[in-house]
C-alpha positions as CSV (number, residue, x, y, z in Angstrom):
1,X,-49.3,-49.1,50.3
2,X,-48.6,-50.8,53.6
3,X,-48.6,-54.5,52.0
4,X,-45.9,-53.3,49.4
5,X,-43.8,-52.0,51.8
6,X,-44.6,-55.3,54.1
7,X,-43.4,-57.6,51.2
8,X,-40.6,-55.6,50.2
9,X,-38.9,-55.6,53.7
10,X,-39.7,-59.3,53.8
11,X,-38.5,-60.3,50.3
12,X,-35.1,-58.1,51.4
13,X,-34.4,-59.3,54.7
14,X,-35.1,-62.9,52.7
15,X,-32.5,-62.2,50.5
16,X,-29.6,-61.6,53.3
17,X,-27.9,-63.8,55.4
18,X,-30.7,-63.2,58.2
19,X,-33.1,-66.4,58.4
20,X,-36.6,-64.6,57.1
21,X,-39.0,-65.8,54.0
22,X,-41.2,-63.6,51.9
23,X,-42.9,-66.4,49.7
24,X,-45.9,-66.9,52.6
25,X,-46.7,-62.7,52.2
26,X,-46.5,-63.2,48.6
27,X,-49.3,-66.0,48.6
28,X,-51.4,-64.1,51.5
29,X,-51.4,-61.1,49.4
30,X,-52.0,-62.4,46.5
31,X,-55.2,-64.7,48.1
32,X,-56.7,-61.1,49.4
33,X,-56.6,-60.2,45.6
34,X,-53.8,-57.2,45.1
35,X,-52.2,-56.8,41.5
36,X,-50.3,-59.9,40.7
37,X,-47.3,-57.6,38.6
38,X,-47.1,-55.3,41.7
39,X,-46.6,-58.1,44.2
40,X,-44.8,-59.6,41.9
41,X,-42.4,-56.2,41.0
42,X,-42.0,-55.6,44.6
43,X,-40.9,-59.4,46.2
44,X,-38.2,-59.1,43.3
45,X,-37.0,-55.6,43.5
46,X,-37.1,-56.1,47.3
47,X,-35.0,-59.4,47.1
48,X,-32.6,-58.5,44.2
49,X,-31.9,-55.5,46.8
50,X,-31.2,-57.7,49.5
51,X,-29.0,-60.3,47.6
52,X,-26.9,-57.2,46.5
53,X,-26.4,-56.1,50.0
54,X,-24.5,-59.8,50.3
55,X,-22.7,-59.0,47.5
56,X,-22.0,-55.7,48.9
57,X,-20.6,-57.4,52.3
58,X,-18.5,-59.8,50.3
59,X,-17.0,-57.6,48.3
60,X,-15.3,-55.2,50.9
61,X,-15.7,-58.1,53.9
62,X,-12.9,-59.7,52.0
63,X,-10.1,-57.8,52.9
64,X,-10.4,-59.1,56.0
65,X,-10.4,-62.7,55.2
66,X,-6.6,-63.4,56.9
67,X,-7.7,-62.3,60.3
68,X,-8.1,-64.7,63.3
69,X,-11.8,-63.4,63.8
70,X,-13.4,-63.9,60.1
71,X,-16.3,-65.7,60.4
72,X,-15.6,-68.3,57.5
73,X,-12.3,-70.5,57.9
74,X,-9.9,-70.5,54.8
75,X,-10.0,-74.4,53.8
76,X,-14.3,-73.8,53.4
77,X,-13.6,-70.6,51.5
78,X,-11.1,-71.6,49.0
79,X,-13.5,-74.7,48.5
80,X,-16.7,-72.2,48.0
81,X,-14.7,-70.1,45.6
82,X,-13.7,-73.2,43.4
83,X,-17.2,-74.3,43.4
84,X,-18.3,-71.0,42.3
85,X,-15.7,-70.4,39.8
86,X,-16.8,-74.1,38.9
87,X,-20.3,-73.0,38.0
88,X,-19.3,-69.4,37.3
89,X,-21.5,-66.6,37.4
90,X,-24.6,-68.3,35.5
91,X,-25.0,-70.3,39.0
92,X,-26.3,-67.0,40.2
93,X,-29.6,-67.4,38.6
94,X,-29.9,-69.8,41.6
95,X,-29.5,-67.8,43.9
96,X,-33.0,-67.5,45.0
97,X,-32.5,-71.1,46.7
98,X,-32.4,-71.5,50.6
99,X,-29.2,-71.4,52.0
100,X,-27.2,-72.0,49.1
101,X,-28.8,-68.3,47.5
102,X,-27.3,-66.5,50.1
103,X,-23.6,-67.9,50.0
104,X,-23.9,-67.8,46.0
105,X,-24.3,-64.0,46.3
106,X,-21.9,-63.0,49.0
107,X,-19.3,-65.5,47.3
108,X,-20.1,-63.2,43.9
109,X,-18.7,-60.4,45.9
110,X,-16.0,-62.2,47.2
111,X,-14.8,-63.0,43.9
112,X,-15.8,-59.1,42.5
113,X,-18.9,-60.7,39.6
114,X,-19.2,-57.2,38.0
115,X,-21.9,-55.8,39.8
116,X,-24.0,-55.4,36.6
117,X,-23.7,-59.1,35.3
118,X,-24.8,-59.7,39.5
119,X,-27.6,-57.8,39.3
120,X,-29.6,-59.0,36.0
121,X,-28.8,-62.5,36.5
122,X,-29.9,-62.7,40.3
123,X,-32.5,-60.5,39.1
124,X,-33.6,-63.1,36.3
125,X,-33.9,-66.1,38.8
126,X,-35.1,-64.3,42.0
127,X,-38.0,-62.8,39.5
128,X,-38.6,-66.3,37.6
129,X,-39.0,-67.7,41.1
130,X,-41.6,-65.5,42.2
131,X,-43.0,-65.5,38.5
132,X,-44.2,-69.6,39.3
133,X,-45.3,-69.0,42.8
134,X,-47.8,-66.0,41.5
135,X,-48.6,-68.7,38.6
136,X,-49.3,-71.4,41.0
137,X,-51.1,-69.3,43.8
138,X,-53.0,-67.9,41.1
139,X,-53.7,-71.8,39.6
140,X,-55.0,-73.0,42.5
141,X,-57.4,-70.1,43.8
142,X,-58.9,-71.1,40.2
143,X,-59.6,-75.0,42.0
């Protein structure tokens, strides 16, 4: 039960704007032979969490976007938000990417994505991302 709970709280605190990975647990857990689907149920739900928690922030952290003490100027705001409304909302089955993950889902906040469309298509890539790293973890314990 512990490694579940382990990789969940990694593959969350992955997820949010806090620097943290959960890919390594994933692969060390899955070399000492738990339930692929489990591990692999888990790292998503854990990380789909964690992205919506960004979404969370930029959704109600935007009504304070005109004060002196935001964190993000409003020049490289209005430029994220055009590059997101470039893309639109399919670029959040990206969001499992370094960096770029994070702003992509606390930018779909910002810009109030439906929180339903947010959730299955985050959902969709953060899963499909651990999907190949169980696939090739699992190819190469077969070398």
């Amino acid at each position: 039960m512990m490694v579940y709970v382990t990789l969940f709280s990694s593959a969350f605190l992955a997820a949010t704007l806090l620097p943290a990975s959960s890919e390594v647990l994933l692969i060390t857990f899955i070399n000492q032979g738990h339930p692929a689907l489990a591990l692999w149920l888990t790292a998503t739900l854990g990380n789909t969490l964690g992205a919506c928690a960004n979404w969370v922030l930029g959704r109600y952290f935007s009504h304070y976007r005109e004060r002196k003490w935001f964190p993000v100027k409003a020049v490289t705001l209005t430029k994220a938000e055009r590059g997101f409304q470039r893309y639109g909302q399919w670029s959040l089955l990206f969001s499992w990417l370094p960096i770029v993950g994070d702003a992509l889902t606390l930018m779909a906040g910002l810009l109030r994505v439906p929180f339903p469309i947010f959730v299955i298509l985050t959902a969709l890539g953060k899963g499909a991302r651990y999907a190949v790293l169980i696939a090739i973890t699992r190819q190469l314990l077969t070398f």
